[in-house]
N, CA, C and O atoms as CSV, one atom per row, in Angstrom:
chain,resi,resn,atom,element,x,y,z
A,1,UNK,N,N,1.350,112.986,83.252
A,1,UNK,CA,C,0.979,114.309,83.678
A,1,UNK,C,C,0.425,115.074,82.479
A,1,UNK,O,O,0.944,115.023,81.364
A,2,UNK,N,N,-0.687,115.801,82.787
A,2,UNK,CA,C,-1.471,116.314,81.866
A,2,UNK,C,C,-0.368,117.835,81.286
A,2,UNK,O,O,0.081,118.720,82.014
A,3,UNK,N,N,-0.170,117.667,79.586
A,3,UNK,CA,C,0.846,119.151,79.534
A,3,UNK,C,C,-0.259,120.473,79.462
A,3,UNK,O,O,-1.422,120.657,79.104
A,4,UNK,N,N,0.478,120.986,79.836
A,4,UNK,CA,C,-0.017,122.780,80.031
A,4,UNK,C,C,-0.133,123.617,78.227
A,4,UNK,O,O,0.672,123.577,77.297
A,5,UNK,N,N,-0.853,123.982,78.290
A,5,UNK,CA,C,-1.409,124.455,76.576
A,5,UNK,C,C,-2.126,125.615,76.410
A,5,UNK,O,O,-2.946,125.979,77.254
A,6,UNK,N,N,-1.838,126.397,75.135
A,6,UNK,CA,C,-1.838,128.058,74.787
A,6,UNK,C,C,-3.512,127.905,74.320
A,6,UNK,O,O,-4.150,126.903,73.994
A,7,UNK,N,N,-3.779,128.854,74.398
A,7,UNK,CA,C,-5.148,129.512,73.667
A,7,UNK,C,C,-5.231,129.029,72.359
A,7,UNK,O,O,-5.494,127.931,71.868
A,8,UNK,N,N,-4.936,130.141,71.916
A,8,UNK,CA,C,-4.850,131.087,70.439
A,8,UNK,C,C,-3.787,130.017,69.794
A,8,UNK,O,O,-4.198,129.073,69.119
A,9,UNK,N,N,-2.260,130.249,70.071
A,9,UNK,CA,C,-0.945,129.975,69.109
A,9,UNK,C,C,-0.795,128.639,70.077
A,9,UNK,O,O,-0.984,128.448,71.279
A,10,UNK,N,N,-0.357,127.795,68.959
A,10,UNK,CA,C,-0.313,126.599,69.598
A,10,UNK,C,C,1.259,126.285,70.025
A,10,UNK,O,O,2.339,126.425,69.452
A,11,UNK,N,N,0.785,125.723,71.497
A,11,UNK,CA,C,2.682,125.640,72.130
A,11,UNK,C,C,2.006,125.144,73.788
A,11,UNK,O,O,1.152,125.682,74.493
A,12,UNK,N,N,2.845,123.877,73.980
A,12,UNK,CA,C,2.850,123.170,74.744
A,12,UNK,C,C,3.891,122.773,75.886
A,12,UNK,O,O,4.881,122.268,75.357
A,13,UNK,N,N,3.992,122.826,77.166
A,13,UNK,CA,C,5.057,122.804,77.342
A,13,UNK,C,C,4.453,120.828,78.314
A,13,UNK,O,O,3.399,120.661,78.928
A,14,UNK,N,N,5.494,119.814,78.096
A,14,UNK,CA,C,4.928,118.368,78.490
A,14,UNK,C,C,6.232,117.984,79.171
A,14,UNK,O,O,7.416,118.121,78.865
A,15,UNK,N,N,5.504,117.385,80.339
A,15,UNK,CA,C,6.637,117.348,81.194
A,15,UNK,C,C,6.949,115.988,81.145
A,15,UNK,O,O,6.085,115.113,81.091
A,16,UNK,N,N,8.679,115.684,81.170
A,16,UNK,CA,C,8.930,114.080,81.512
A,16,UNK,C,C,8.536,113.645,82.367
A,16,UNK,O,O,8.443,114.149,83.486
A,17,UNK,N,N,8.106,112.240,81.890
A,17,UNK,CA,C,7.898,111.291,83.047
A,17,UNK,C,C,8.852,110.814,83.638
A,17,UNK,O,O,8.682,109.741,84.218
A,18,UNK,N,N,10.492,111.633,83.682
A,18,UNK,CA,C,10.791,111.000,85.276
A,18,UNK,C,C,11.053,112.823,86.057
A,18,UNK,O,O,11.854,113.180,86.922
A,19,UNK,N,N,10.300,113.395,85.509
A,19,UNK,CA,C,10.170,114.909,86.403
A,19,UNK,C,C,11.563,115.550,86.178
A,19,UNK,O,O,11.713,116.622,86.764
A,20,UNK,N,N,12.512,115.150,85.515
A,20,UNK,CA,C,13.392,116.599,85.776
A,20,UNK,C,C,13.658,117.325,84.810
A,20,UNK,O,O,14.764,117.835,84.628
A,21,UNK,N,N,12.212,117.522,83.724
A,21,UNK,CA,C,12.036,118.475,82.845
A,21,UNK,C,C,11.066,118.482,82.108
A,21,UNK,O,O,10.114,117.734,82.332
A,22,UNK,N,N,11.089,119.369,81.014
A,22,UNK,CA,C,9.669,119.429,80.248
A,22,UNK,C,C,10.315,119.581,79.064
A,22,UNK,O,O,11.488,119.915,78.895
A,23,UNK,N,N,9.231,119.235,78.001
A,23,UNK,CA,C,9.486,119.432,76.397
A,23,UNK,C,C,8.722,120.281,75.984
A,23,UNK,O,O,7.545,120.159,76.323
A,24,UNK,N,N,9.179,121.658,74.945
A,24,UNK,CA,C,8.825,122.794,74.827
A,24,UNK,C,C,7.966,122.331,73.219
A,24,UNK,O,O,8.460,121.505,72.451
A,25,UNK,N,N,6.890,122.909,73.000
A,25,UNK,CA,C,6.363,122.551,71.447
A,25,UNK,C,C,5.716,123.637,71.033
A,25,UNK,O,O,4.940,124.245,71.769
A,26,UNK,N,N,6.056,124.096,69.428
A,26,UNK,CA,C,5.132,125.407,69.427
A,26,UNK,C,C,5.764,126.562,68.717
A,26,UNK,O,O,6.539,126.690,67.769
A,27,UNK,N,N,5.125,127.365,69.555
A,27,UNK,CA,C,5.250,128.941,69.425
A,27,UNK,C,C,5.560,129.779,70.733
A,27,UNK,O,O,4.618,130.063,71.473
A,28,UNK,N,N,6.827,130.180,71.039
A,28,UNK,CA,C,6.693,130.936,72.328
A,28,UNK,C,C,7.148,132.145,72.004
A,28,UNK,O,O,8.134,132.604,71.428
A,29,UNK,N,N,5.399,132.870,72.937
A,29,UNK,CA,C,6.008,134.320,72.745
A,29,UNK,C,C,5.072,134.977,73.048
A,29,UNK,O,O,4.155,134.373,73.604
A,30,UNK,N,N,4.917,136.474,72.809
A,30,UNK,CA,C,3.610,137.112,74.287
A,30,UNK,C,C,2.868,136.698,74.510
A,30,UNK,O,O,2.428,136.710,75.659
A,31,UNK,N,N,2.279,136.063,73.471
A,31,UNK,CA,C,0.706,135.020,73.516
A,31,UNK,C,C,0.647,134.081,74.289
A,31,UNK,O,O,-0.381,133.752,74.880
A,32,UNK,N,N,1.713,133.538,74.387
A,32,UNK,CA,C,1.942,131.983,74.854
A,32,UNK,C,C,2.822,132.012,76.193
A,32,UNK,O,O,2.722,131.068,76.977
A,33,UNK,N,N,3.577,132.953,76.432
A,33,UNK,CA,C,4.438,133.055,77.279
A,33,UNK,C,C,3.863,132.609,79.136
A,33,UNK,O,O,4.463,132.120,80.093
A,34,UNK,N,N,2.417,133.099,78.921
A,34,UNK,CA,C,1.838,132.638,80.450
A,34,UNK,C,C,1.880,131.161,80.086
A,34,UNK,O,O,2.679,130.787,80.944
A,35,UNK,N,N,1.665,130.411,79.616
A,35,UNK,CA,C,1.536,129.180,79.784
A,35,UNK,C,C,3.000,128.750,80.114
A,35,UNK,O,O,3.130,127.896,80.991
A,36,UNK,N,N,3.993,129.191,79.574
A,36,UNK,CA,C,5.423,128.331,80.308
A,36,UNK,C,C,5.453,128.849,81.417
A,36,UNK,O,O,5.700,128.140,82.392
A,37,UNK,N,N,5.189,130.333,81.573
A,37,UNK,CA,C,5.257,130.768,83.343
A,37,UNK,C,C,4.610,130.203,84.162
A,37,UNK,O,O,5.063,130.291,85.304
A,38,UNK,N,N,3.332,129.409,83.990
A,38,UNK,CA,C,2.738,128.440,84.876
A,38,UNK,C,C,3.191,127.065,84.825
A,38,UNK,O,O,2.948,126.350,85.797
A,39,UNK,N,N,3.828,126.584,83.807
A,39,UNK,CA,C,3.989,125.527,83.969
A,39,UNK,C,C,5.344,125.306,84.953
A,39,UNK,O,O,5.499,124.314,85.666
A,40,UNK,N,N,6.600,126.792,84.813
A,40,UNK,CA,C,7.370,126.329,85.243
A,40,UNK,C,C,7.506,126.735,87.060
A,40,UNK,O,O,8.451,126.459,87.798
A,41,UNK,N,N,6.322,127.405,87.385
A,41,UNK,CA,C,5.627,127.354,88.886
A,41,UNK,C,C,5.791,126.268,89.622
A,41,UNK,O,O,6.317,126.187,90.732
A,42,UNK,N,N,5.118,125.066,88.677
A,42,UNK,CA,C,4.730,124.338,89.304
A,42,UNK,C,C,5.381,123.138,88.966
A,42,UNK,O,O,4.928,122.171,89.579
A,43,UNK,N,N,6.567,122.820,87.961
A,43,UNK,CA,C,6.851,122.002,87.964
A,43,UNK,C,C,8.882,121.675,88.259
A,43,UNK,O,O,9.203,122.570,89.041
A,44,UNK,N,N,9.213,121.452,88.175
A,44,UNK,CA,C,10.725,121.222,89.368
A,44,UNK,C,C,11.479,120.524,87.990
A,44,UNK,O,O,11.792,119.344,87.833
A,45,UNK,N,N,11.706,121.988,86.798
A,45,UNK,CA,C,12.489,121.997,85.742
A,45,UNK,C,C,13.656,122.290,85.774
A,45,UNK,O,O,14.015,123.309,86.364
A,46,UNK,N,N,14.394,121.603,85.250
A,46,UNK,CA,C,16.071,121.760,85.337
A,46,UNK,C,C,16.773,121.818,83.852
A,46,UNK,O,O,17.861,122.257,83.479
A,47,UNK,N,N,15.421,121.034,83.001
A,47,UNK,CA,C,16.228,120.873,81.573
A,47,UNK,C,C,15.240,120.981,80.662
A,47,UNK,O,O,14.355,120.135,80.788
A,48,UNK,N,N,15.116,121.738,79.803
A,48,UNK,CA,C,14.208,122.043,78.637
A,48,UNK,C,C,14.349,121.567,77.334
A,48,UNK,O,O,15.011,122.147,76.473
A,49,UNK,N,N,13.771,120.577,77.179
A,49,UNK,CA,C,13.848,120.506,75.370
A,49,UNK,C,C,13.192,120.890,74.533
A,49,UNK,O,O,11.997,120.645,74.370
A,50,UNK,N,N,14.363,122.009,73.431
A,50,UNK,CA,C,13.459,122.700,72.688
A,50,UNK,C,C,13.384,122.603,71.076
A,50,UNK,O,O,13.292,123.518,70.257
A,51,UNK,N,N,13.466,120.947,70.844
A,51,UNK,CA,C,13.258,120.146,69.479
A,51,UNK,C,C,12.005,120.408,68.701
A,51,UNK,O,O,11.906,120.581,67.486
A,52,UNK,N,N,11.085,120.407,69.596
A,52,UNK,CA,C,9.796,120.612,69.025
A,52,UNK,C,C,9.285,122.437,69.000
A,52,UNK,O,O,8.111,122.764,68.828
A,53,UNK,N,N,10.566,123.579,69.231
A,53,UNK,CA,C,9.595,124.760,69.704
A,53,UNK,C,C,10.568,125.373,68.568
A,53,UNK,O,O,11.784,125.418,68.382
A,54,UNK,N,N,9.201,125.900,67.789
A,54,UNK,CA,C,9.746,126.267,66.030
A,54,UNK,C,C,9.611,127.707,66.211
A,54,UNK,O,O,10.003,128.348,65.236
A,55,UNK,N,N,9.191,128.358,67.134
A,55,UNK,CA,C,9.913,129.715,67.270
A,55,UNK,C,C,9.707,130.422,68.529
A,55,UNK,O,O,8.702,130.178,69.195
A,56,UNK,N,N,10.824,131.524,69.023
A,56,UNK,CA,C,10.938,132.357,70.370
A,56,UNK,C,C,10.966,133.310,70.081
A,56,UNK,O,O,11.605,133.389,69.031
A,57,UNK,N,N,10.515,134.499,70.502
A,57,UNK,CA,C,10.240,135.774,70.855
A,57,UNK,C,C,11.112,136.508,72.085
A,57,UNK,O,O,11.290,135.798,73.075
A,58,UNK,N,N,11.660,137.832,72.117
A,58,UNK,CA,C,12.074,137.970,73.331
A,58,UNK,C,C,12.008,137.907,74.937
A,58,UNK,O,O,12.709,137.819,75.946
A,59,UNK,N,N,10.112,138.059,74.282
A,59,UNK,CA,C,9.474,137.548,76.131
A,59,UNK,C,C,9.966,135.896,76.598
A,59,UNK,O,O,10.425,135.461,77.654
A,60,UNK,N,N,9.687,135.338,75.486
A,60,UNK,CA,C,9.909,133.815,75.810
A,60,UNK,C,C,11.032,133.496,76.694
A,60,UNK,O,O,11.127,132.840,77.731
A,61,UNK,N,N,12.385,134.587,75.501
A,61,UNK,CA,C,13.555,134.221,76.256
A,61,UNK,C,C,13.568,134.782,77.768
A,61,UNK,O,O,14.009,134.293,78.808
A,62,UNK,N,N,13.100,135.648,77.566
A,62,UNK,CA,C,13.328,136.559,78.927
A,62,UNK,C,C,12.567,135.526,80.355
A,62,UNK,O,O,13.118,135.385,81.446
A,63,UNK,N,N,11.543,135.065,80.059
A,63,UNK,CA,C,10.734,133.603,80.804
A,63,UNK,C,C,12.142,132.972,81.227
A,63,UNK,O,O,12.616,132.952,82.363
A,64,UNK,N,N,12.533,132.614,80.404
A,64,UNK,CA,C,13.664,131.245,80.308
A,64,UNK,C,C,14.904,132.101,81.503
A,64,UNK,O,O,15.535,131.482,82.359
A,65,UNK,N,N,14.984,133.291,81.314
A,65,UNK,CA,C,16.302,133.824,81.829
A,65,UNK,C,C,15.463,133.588,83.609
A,65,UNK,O,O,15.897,132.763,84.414
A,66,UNK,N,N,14.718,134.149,83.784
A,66,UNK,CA,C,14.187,134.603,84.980
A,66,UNK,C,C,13.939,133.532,85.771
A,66,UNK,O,O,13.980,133.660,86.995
A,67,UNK,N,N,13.564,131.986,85.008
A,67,UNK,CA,C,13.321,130.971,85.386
A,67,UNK,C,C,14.724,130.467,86.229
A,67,UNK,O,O,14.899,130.267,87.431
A,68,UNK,N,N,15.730,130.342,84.941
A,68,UNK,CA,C,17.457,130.422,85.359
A,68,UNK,C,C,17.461,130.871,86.415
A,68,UNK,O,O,17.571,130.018,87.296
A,69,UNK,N,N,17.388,131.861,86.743
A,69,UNK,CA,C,18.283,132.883,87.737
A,69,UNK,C,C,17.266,132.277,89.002
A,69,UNK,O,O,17.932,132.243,90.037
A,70,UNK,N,N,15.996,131.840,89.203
A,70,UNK,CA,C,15.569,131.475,90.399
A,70,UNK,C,C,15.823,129.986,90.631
A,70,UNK,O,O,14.941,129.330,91.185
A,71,UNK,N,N,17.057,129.355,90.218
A,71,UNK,CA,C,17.189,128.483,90.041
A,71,UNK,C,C,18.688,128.537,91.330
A,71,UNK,O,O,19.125,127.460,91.736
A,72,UNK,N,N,19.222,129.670,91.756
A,72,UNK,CA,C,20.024,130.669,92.470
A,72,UNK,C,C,21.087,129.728,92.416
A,72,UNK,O,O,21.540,129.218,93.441
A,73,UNK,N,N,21.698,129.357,90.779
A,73,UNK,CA,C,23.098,128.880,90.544
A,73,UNK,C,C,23.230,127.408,91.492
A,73,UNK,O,O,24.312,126.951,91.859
A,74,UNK,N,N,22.333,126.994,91.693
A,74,UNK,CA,C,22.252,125.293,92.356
A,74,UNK,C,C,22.718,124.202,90.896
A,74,UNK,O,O,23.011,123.007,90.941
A,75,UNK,N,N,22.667,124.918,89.938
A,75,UNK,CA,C,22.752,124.038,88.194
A,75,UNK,C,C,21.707,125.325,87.505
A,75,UNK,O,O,20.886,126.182,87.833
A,76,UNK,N,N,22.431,124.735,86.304
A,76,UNK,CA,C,21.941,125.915,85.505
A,76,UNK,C,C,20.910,125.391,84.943
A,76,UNK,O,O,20.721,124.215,85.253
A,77,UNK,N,N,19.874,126.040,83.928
A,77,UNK,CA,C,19.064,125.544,83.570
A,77,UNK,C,C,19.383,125.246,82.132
A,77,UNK,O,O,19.578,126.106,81.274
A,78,UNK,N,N,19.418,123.916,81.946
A,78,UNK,CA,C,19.546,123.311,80.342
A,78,UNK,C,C,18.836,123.411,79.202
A,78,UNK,O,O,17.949,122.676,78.769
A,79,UNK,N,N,19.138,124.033,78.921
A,79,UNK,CA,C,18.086,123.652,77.294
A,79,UNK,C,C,19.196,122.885,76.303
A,79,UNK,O,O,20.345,123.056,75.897
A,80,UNK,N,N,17.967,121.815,76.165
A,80,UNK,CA,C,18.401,121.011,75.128
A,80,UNK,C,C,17.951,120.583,73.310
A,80,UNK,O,O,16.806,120.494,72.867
A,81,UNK,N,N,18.751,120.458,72.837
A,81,UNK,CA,C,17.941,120.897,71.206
A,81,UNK,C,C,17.537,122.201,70.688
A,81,UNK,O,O,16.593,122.546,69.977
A,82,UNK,N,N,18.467,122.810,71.212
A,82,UNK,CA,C,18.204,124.169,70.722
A,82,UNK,C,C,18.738,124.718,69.238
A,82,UNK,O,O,19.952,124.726,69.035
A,83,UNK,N,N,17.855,125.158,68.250
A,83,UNK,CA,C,18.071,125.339,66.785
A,83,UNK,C,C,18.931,126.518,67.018
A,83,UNK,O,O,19.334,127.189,67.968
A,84,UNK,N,N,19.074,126.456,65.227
A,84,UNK,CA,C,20.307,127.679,64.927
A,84,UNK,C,C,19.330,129.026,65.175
A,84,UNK,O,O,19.752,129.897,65.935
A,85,UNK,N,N,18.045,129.187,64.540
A,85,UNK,CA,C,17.247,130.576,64.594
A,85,UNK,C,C,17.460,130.823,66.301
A,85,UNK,O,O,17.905,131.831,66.850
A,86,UNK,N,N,16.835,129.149,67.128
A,86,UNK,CA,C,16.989,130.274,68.597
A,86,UNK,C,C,18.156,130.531,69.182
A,86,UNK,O,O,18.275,131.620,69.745
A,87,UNK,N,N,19.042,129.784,69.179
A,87,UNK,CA,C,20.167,129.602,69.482
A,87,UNK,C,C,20.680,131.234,69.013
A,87,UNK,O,O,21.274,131.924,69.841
A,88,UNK,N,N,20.417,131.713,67.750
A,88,UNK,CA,C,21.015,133.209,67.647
A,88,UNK,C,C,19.817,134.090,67.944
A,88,UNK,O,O,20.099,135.221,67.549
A,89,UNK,N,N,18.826,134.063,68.373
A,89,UNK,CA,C,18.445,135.141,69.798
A,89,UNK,C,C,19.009,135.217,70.868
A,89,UNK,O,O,19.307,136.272,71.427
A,90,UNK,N,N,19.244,133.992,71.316
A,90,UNK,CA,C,20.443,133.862,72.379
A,90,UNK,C,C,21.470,134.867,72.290
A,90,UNK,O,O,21.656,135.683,73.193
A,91,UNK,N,N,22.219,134.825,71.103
A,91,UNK,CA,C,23.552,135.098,71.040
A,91,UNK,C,C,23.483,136.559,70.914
A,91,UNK,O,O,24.229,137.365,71.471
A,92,UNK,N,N,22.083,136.923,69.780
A,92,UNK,CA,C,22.026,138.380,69.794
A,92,UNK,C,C,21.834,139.649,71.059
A,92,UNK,O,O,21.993,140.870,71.056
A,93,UNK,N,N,21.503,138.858,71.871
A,93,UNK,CA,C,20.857,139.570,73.040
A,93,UNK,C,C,21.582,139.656,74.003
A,93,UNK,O,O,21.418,140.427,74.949
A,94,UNK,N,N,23.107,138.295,73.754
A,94,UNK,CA,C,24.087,138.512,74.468
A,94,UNK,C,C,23.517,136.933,76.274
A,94,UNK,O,O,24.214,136.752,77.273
A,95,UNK,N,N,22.146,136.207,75.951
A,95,UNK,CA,C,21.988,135.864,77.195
A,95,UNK,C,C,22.767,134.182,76.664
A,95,UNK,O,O,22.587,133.241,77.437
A,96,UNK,N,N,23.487,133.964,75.519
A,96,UNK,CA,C,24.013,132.832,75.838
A,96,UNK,C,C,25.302,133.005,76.799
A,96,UNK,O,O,26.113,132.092,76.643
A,97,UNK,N,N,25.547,133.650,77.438
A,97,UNK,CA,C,27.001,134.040,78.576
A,97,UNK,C,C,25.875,134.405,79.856
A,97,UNK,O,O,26.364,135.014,80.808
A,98,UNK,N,N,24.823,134.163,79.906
A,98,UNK,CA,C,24.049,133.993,80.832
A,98,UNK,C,C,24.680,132.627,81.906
A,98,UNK,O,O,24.234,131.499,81.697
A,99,UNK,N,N,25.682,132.836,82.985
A,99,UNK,CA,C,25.908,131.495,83.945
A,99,UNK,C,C,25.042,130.924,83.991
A,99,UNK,O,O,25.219,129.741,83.702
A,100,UNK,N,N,23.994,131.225,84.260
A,100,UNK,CA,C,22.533,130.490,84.910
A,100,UNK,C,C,21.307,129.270,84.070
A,100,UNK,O,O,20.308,128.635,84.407
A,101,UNK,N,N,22.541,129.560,82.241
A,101,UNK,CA,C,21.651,129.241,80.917
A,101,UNK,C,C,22.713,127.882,80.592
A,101,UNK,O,O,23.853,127.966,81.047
A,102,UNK,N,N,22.436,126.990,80.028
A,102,UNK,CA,C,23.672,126.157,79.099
A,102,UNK,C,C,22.789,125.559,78.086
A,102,UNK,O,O,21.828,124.853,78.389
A,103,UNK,N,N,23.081,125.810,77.040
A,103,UNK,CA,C,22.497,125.601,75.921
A,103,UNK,C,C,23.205,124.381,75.097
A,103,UNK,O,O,24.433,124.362,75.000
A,104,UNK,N,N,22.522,123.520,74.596
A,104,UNK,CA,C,22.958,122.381,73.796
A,104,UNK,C,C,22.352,122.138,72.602
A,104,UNK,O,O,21.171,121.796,72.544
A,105,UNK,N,N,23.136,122.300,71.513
A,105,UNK,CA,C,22.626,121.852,70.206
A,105,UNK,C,C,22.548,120.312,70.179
A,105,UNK,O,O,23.466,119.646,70.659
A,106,UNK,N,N,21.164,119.581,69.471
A,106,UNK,CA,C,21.259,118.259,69.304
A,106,UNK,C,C,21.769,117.395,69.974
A,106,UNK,O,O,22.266,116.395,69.457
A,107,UNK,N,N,21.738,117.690,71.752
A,107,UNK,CA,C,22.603,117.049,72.624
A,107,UNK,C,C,24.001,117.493,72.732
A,107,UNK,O,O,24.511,117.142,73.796
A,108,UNK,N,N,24.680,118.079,72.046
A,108,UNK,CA,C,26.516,118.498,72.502
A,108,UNK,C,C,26.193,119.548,72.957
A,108,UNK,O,O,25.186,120.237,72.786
A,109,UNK,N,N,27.403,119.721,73.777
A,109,UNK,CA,C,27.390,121.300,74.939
A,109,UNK,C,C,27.247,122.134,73.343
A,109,UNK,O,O,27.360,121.931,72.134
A,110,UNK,N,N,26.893,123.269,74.421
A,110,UNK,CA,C,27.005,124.294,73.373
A,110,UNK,C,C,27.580,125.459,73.982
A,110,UNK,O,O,27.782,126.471,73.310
């Protein structure tokens, strides 16, 4: 499947080939933020890996929350590989106690 890709700031979001997620790469953030909102339209995401996405912005997160929540608590939405920088936007903003979010460092719950 062909991945979905920014203008300007480079950030990719590439979906697995067995469909039950995508891999985040890049830069996310106002610039870039329509491109995960389309990608996650259209594609039937449950788990995000965000190994390759070297920085987030609050819109980004806020994408990620909104995505969660239409997800209407069926499973939460995973992100996986999530660094220490994003991992404490998370925390600062208060959306890692988000039910709808579960965040994993390097694969362990988080």
């Amino acid at each position: 499947m062909k991945p979905f890709a920014g203008n300007r700031t480079p950030f990719f979001v590439i979906p697995f080939d067995d469909g039950r997620g995508a891999r985040l790469v890049g830069e996310l953030d106002l610039s870039t933020v329509r491109v995960l909102l389309a990608a996650l339209e259209t594609l039937p995401v449950g788990v995000l890996d965000l190994a390759e996405l070297s920085f987030m912005d609050a819109r980004g997160l806020h994408a990620l929350e909104q995505h969660a929540g239409r997800l209407n608590g069926s499973a939460p939405l995973v992100l996986e590989n999530v660094s220490p920088p994003i991992r404490r936007l998370f925390e600062l903003t208060g959306a890692d106690r988000d039910p709808d979010l579960k965040l994993r460092s390097g694969g362990a719950d988080g």
